[in-house]
N, C-alpha and C positions, 0 to 999 in steps of 0.2 A: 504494500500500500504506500501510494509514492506523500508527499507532505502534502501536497493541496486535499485529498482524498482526505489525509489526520484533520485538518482545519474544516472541510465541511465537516466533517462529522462531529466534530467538539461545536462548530456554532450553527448545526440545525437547532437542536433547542431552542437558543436563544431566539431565531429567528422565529421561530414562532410563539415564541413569548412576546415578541415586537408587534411580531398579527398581529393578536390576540388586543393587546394594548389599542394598537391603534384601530381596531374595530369599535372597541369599549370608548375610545375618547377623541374617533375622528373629530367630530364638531370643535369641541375644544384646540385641537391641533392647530383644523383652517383656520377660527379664530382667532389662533395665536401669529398664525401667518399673516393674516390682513392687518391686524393691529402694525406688527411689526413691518410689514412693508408703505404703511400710513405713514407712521413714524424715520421711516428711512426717505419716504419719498417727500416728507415735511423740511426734513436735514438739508435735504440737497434739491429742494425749494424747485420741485419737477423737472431740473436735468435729466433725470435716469428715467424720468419714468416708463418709460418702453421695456430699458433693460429690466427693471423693480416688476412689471407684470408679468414680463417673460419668468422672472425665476422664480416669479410664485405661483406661476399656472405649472413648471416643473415641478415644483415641489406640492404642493398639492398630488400633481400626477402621480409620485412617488408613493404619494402617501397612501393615495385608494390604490395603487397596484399589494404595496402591504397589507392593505387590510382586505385584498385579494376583492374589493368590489367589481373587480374585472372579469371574473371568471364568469364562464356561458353557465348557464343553468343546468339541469338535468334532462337530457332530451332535447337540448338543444345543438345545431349543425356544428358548433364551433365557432371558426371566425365568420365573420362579418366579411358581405363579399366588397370588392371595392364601391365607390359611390358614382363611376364613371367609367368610360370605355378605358380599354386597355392605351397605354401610349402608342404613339406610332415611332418607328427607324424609320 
């Protein structure tokens, strides 16, 4: 068993302790996001503000793939097909 193999296996727990948490207190979390991007984006008096929403729609995103709100339901296809035609070469 090579070292990445020892390291998931010591931090799967935690990662689902992480879920777990952030199922229990998503709201509070985005919360704490927007507050703090209010507040960063107050500081620097809307310079950033593009970049301030971009990394809090990431982080947010982060957050519902943790608390797995992403996954398809039961009996459902899977992914989601694209929203438009294939590109063209």
């Amino acid at each position: 068993m090579g070292l990445l193999d020892n390291l998931k296996a010591k931090l799967d727990p935690a990662k689902g302790k992480v879920s777990h948490l952030a199922q229990q207190h998503g709201d509070k979390i985005q919360h704490g996001l927007d507050r703090a991007a209010r507040a960063v984006d107050e500081r620097t008096k809307g310079k950033y503000s593009n970049r301030i929403q971009t990394g809090t729609g990431k982080a947010k995103g982060a957050m519902d793939r943790l608390a797995h709100k992403n996954e398809p339901g039961p009996g459902t296809g899977g992914t989601t097909p694209p929203a438009g035609p294939p590109p063209t070469s």
